[in-house]
N, C-alpha and C positions, 0 to 999 in steps of 0.2 A: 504494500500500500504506500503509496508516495505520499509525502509532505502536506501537500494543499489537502489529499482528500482525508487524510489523520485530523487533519484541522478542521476541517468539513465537518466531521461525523464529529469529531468532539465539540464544537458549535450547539450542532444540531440537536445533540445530549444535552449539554446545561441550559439550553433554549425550554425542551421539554419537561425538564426536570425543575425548572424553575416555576414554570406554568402550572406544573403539578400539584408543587409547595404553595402553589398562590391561596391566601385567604381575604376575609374583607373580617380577618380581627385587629382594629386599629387600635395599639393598643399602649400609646406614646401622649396618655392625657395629665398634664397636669393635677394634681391633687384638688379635689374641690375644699369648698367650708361651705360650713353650716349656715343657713339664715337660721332667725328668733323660732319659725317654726318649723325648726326640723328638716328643713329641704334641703337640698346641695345646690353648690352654686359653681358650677362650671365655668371655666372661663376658654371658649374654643377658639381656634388660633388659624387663620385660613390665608393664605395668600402676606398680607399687610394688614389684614382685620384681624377684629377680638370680637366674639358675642361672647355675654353672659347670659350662661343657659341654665334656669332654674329643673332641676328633676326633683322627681320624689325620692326616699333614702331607698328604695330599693332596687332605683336604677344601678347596675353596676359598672366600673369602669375599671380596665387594665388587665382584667383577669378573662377567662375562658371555662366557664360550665357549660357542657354541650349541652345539659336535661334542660337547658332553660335558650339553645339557641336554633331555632325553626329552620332556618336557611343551608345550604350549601353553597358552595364558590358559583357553580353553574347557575342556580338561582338568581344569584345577586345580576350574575352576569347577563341573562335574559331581562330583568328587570332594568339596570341601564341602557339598555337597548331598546326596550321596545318602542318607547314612548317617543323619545328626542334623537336625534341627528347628532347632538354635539355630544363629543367624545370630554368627559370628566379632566379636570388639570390635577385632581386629587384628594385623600378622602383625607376628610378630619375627625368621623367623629363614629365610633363604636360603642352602643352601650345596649344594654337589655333587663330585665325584670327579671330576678327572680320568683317570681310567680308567673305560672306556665301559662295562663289563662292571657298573659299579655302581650307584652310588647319588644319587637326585636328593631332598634334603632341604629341606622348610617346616614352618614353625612357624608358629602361632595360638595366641592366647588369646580365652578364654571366661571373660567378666566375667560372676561371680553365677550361674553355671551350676556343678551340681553331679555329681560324677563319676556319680554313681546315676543324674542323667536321662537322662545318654551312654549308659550300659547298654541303660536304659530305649528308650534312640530307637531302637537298633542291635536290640533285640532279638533276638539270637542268644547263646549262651553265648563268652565272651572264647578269644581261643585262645589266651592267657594272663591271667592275674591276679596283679600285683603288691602286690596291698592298698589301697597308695596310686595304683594304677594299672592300667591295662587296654591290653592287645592283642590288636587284628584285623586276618586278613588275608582280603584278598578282590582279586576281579579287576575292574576298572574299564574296560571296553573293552578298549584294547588290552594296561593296565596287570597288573601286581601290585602292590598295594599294602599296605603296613604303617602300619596307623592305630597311633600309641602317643599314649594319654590317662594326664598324669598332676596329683592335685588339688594343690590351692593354697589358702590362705586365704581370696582375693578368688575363684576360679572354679577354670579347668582350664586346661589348655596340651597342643595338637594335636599332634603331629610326623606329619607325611606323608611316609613312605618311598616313593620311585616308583623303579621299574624298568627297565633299558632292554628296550622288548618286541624291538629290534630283534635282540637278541647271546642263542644258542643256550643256555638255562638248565634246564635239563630239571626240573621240580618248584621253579622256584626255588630252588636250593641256594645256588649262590655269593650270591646276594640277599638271601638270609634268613641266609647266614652271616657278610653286611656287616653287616645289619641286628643281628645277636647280639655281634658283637664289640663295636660301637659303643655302643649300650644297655647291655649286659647285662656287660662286662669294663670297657670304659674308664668307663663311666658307674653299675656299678652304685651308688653312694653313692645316688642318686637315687629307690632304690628299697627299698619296707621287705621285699618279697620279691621274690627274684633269678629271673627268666624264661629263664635262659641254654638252657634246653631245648626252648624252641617252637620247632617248623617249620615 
């Protein structure tokens, strides 16, 4: 085997084997603190931005319990695909519930993309509209999903609400009433108009 194609095939190997190892556990968050009632106070780090992102204490961060994370790599990977055109500049933000019933959270930014071509890609009317922001829900395979887009100076920033399909939720209620609390009560500063009423 000659030179170029040893390099070839070993190429080819850490190409696929890197693909392999690939996850969407981001797991590089700064420590939160505590507000007066018990919440964690996030501070997420994107591009040249900062949000501070209010959770409840049993969102977790930094760590890996599979019992509590619904997704796979290929999941996630259909999920930023289906909806939009533009390819992610990079994820910030990993976190999930310890109780199974809830919520499995990622964060993306979108350098130079602007909230209008999100619209644009999704072509469907938002199943809410926060001004500065847009939500939709749809079903992803086995999922229910909650896209929340909201802009930025430099782009957009993703949040992926995922579901567990496995635990009996009839219309998504308890999901979408994770998803309202967390958004739209601890978080809404975030927003220039308040969504607390999508289903």
């Amino acid at each position: 085997m000659n030179k170029k194609l040893r390099i070839l095939c070993t190429l080819l190997f850490l190409s696929l084997t890197m693909q392999s190892c690939k996850n969407y556990y981001y797991l590089q968050h700064t420590p939160a603190v505590n507000d007066e009632e018990g919440n964690n106070i996030h501070t997420l780090k994107f591009a040249k931005e900062n949000i501070q992102f209010v959770t409840f204490a049993d969102y977790q961060i930094n760590t890996v319990n599979k019992k509590y994370i619904f997704f796979t790599t290929k999941d996630v990977d259909d999920i930023l695909k289906r909806n939009i055109k533009k390819t992610s500049s990079g994820q910030f933000l990993f976190m999930y519930t310890n109780m199974s019933i809830y919520n499995n959270l990622l964060g993306f930014y979108y350098e130079n993309v602007t909230l209008e071509e999100i619209i644009k890609d999704y072509g469907t009317i938002a199943d809410a509209d926060m001004e500065n922001g847009v939500l939709y829900t749809y079903n992803s395979g086995k999922f229910n999903v909650v896209d929340i887009y909201r802009k930025y100076d430099g782009g957009v920033v993703r949040f992926i609400n995922v579901n567990n399909p496995e635990v009996e939720d009839p219309q998504n209620k308890k999901f979408h009433l994770e998803v309202r609390n967390l958004f739209f009560d601890l978080n809404k500063k975030l927003w220039d108009k308040n969504a607390a009423d999508f289903q």
